[in-house]
C-alpha positions in Angstrom: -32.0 17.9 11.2 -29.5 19.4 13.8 -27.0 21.6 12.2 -23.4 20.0 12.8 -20.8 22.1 13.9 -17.7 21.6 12.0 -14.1 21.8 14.2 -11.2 21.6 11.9 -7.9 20.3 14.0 -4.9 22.5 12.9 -2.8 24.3 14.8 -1.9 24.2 18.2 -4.8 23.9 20.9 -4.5 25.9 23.6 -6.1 26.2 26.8 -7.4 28.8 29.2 -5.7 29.6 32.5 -6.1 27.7 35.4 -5.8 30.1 38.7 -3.9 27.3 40.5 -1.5 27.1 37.7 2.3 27.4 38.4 4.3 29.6 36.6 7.7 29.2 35.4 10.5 31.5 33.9 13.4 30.4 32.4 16.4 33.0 31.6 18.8 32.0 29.3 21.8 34.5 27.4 23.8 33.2 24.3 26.9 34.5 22.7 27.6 33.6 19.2 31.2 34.2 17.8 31.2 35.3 14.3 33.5 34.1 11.6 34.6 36.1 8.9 32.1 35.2 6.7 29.2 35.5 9.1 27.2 38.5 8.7 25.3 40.2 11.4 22.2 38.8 10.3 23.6 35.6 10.2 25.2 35.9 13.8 21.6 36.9 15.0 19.5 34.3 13.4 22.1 31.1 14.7 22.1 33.3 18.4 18.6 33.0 18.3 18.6 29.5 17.1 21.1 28.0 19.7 19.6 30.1 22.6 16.0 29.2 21.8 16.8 25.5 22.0 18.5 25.9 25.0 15.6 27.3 26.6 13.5 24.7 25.5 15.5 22.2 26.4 15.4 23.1 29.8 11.4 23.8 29.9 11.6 19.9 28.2 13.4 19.0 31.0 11.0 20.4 33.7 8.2 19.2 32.0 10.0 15.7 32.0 10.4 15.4 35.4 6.3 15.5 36.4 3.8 12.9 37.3 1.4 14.1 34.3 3.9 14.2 31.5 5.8 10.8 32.4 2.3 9.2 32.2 2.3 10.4 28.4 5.4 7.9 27.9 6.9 10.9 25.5 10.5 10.9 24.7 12.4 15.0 25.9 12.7 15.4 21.8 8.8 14.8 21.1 8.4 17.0 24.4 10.2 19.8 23.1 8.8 19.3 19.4 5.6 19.5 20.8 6.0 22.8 23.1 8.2 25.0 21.2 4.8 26.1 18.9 3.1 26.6 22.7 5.6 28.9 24.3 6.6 32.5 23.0 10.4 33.4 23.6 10.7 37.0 24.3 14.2 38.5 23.9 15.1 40.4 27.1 18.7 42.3 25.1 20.7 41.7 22.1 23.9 43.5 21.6 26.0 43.0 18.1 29.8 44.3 18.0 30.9 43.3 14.8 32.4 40.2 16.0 30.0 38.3 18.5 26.4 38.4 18.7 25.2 38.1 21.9 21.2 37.8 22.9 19.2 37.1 26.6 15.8 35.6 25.9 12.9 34.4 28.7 10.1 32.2 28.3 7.1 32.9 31.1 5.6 29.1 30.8 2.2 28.5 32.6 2.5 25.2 33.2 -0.5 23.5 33.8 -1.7 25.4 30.3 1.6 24.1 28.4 0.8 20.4 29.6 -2.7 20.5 28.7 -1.6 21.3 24.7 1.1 18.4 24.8 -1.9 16.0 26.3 -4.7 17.4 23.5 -1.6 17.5 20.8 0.0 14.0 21.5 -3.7 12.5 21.1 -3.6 13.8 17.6 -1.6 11.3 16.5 -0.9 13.1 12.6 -0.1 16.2 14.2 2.5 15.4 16.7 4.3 13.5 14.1 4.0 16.2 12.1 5.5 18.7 14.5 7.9 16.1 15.9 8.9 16.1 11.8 8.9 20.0 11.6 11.6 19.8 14.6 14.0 17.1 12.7 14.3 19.3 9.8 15.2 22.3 11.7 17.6 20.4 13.2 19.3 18.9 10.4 19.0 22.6 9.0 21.0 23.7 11.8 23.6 20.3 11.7 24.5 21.4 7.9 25.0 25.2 8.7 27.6 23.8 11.8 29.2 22.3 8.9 29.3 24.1 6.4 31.2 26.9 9.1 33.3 24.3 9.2 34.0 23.8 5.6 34.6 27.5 5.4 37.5 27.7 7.6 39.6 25.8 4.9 38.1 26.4 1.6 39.5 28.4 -1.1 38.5 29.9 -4.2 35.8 28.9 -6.1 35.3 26.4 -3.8 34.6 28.8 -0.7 32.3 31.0 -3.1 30.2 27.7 -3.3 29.8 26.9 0.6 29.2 30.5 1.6 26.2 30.7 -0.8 25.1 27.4 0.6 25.5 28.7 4.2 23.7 31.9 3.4 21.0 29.9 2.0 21.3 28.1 5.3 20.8 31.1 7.0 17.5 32.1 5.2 16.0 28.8 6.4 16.8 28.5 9.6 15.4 32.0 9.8 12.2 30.0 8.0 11.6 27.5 10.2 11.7 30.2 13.0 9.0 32.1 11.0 7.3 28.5 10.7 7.2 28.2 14.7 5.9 31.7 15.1 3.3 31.1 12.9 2.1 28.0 14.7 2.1 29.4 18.2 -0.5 32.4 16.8 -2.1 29.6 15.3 -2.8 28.7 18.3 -3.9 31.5 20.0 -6.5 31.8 17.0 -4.6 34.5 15.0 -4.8 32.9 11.6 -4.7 35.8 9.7 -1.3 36.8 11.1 0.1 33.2 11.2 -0.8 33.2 7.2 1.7 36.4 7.4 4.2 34.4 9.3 3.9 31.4 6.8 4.0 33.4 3.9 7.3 35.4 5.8 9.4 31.7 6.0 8.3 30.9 2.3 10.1 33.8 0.8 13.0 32.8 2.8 12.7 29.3 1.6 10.1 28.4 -0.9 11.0 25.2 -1.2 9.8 23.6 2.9 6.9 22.3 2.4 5.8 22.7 6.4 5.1 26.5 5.4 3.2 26.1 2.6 1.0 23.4 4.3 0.6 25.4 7.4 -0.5 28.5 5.3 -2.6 26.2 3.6 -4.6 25.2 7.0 -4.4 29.5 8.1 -6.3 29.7 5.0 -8.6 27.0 5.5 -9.6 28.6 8.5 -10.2 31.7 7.4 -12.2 30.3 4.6 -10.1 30.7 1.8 -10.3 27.4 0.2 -8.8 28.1 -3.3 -5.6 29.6 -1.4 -5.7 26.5 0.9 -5.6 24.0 -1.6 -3.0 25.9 -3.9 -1.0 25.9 -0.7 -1.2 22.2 -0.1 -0.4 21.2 -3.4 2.3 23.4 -3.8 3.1 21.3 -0.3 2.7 18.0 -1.8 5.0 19.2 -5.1 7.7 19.4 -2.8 7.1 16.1 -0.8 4.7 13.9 -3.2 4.4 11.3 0.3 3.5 14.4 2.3 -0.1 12.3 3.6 -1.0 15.4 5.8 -1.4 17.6 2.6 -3.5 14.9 0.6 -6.1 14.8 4.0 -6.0 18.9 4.4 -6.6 19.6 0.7 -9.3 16.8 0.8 -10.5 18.6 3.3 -10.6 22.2 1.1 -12.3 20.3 -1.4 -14.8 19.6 1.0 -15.0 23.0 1.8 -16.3 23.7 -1.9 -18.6 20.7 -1.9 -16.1 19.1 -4.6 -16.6 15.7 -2.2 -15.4 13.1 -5.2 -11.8 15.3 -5.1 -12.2 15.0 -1.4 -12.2 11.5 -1.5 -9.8 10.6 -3.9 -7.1 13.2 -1.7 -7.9 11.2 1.7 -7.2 8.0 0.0 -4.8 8.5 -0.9 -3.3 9.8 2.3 -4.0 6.5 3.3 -2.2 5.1 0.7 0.7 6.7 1.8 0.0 6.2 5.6 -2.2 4.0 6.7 -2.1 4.7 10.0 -3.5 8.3 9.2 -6.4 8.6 11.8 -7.0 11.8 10.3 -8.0 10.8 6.6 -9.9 8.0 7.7 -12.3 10.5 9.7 -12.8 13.0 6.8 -13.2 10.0 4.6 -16.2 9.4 6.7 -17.2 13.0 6.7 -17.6 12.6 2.9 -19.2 9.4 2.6 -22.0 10.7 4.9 -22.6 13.8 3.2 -23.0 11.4 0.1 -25.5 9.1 1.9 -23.0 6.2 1.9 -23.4 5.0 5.7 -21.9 1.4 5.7 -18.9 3.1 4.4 -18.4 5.9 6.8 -19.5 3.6 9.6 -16.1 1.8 8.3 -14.1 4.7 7.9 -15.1 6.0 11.9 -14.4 2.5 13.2 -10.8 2.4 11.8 -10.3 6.5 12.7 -11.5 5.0 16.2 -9.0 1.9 16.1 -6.3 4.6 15.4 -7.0 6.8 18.1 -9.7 5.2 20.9 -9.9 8.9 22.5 -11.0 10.4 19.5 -14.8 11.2 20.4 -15.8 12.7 17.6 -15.1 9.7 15.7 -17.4 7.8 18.3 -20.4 10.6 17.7 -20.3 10.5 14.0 -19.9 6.9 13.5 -23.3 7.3 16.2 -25.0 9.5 14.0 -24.2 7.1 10.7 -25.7 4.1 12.6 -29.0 6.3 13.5 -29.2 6.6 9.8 -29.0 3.1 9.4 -31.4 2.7 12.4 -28.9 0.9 14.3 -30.2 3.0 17.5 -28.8 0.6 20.0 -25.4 0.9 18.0 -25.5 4.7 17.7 -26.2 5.1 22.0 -23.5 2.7 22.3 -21.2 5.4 20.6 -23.0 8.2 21.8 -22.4 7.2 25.2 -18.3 6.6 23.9 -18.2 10.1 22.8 -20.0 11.3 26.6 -17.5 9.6 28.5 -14.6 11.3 26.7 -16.3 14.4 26.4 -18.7 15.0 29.6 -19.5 18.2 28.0 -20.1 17.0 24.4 -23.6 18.6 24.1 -24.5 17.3 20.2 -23.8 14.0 21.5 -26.0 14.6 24.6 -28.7 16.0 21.9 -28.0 12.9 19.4 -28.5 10.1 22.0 -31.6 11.8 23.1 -33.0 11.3 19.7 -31.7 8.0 19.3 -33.8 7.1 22.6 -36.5 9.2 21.2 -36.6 6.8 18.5 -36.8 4.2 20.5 -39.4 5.3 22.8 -37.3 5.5 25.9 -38.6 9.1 26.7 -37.2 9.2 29.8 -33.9 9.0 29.5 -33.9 11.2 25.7 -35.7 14.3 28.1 -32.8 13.5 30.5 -29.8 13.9 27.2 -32.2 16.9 25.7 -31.7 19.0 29.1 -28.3 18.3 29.7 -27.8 19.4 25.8 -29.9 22.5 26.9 -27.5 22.8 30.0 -24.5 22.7 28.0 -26.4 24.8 25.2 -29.0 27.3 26.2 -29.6 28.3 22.7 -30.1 24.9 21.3 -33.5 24.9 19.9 -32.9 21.7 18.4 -32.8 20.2 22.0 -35.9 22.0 23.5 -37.8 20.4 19.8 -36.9 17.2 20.8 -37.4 17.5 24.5 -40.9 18.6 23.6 -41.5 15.7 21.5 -40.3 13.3 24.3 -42.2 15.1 26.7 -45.1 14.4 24.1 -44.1 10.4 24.1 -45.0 10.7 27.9 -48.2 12.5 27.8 -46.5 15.9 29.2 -48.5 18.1 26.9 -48.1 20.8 29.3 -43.7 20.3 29.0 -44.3 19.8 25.7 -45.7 22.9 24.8 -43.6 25.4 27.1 -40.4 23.4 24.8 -42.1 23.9 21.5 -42.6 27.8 22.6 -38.7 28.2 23.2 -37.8 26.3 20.0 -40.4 29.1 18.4 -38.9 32.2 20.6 -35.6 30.8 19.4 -36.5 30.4 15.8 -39.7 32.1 14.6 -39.9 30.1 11.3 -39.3 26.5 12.6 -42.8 25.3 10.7 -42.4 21.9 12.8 -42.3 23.7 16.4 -45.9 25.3 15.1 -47.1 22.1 13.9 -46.4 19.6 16.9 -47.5 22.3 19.1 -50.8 22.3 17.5 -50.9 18.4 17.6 -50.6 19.1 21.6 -53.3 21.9 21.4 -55.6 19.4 19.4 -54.7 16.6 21.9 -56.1 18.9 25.0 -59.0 19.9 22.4 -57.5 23.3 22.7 -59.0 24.0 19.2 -58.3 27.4 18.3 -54.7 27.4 19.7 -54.4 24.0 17.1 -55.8 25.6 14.3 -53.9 28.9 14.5 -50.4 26.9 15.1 -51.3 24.6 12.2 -51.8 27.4 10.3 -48.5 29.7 10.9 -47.0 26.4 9.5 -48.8 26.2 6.9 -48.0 29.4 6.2 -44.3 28.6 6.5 -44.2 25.5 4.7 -47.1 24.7 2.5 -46.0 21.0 2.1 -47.4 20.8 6.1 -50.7 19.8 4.7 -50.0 16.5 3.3 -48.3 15.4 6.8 -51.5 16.8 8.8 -53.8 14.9 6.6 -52.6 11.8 8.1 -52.0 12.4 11.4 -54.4 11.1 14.0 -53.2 13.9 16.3 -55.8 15.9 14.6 -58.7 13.6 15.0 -59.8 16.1 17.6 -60.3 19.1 15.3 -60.6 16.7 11.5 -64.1 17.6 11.2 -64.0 21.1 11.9 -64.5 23.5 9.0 -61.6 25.5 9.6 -59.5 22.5 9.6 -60.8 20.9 6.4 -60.2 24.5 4.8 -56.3 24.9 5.9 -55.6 21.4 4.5 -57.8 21.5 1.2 -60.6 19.4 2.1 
């Protein structure tokens, strides 16, 4: 069976280069005018604040105004939500004199990358939302600390006490969220380890936003720490008990342990809570299959799919569930899905080859097996099966040079040995048969039963040194 790779969606995908990308630099300076209860901490952290969105804002606006993003249909606020994890803001000075805080930052945007993210990010349909909701909190964080500068002007007493500790507190988050956005953009450049610091950073200045536990929760996902992970997301869920992302992610950690029941139980009830969450309804598949329950992960793929209809991995799994059925016709069907999305999708290149092979349509599976090799040098899985197309057609010379690579690529595939010695036995290459046969005997003793009953070896059946490497 081909090993699946497994591609967990968190963060912020980002993209290579592109050398005919255009760069743009945006320069903005900010001058904050402390009050008297402003410290300079304080000063610095709103300075940042305000400048920061200012520069986005303008970056949003850019990014408005093209062919490629109108064609998304996304609102400037989901456009901004969506880039500021993308974009790094480097301060250029900062100068504090007691009484105003003032601070010059850039951002150096390529922007051909920076669209690329918002198209890949806006298809996740859980994710955006979820950033989009990351953005409304720091914004209403920022709203209250207005006010409560406001309420600080005129209050006295006891009263004042109460509102600065407030504001301070508002300080510390919006500091938080800050750490929050850091930690995404590293994310996204594949730091996890330091985006787990920047997380962990914004939960000691606010322990209770959930965003940073949740997101510290996917940094150690990904770095394979699924105890952490799933103490992260339900410290997440504690604080929001409808937070449906942290149900599907800690499913997901669950998954990671091979606890699939707890898996299943957390993504429904993500769904409970959202039932629009593509997300859940894919790993809800995920699980079903590793349990052997098809039908139900065919159903779980098909509403992930209704969700989001660009979602090719949803088309290549729900494939693979139907070749399990032995829908084959079904499973090219979404084979072929997942191909047009993906052009460079090689499992799905390797799966519809096998569904073909299982159909007998040789040519076109050796035509999916070398693209898959294309794609995939090192896929041994793809030379087997070529070979055992190429077998299908009579090709015993093909077949043999792509059971040899699958063997130079993995010494102890017992399978490679054995087919290629049913393609020795075929040409009555007798000894080559015998001596393939037995390195997989030799490998896998349970080889014998399967060569007793195949008419491969009808060539070499009655030859003493086959009768004695079978236990006749």
């Amino acid at each position: 069976m081909k090993k699946l790779p497994f591609i967990l969606l968190a963060f912020l995908l980002l993209f290579q280069s592109s050398a005919l990308a255009e760069t743009k630099t945006y320069i903005k300076e900010y001058t904050y005018h402390a009050s008297e209860d402003d410290s300079r901490n304080s000063s610095r952290v709103t300075a940042m604040r305000e400048v920061k969105r200012l520069l986005l804002e303008e970056l949003g606006t850019y990014l408005e105004s093209t062919t490629v993003v109108q064609n998304f249909q996304l609102t400037k606020d989901q456009i901004t939500a969506l880039t500021a994890g993308i974009v790094k803001t480097e301060i250029v000075n900062e100068k504090w004199d007691g009484h105003s805080y003032w601070i010059k930052t850039k951002i150096v945007a390529d922007t051909d990358d920076v669209i690329k993210s918002i198209d890949k990010l806006r298809q996740d349909l859980d994710k955006s939302r979820e950033l989009e909701e990351v953005k409304k909190r720091s914004d209403s964080i920022l709203e209250e600390n207005k006010r409560l500068r406001e309420e600080l002007k005129v209050a006295k007493d006891d009263a004042k006490l109460v509102i600065q500790q407030r504001y301070n507190t508002s300080i510390k988050e919006l500091a938080a969220t800050e750490w929050v956005v850091s930690g995404l953009r590293k994310g996204g450049d594949g730091d996890f380890k330091s985006a787990r610091e920047d997380f962990s950073k914004a939960i000691e200045l606010d322990p209770k936003d959930p965003y940073a536990y949740y997101f510290r929760g996917m940094a150690c996902r990904l770095l394979g720490n699924n105890n952490q992970a799933i103490d992260d997301y339900s410290k997440a869920i504690e604080l929001n008990p409808k937070y449906a992302n942290a149900y599907c992610y800690r499913g997901d950690a669950y998954s990671g342990l091979g606890n699939n029941n707890q898996a299943i139980d957390d993504y429904s009830k993500a769904i409970e809570l959202d039932p629009k969450h593509a997300m859940s309804y894919y790993f809800r598949g995920l699980a079903y299959g590793k349990r052997g329950k098809y039908n139900e992960a065919i159903d779980d793929y098909s509403k992930a799919i209704e969700l989001n209809p660009t979602y090719a991995r949803a088309y290549y799994l729900r494939g693979n569930s139907y070749g399990k059925r032995g829908k084959y016709s079904e499973a090219i069907d979404d084979y072929s899905k997942a191909i047009e999305l993906d052009p460079t999708y090689a499992n799905a290149y390797y799966f519809r080859g096998s569904a073909y092979n299982k159909r007998g349509k040789y040519g076109e599976a050796i035509d999916d097996y070398s693209k898959a090799i294309e794609l995939d040098p090192k896929d041994k899985y793809a030379y087997f099966g070529r070979g055992s197309a190429y077998k299908g057609r009579g090709k015993y010379s093909e077949a043999i040079d792509d059971y040899s690579k699958d063997i130079e690529l993995d010494p102890k595939d017992q399978y490679a040995y054995y087919y290629r010695a049913c393609v020795y036995s075929l040409l009555g290459r007798n000894k080559d048969a015998i001596r393939d046969l037995r390195k997989a005997i030799q490998i896998d003793t349970t080889i014998r039963n399967l060569a007793k009953r195949d008419t491969d070896y009808d060539n070499i059946r009655n030859t003493k040194e086959f009768k004695r490497l079978i236990g006749k």
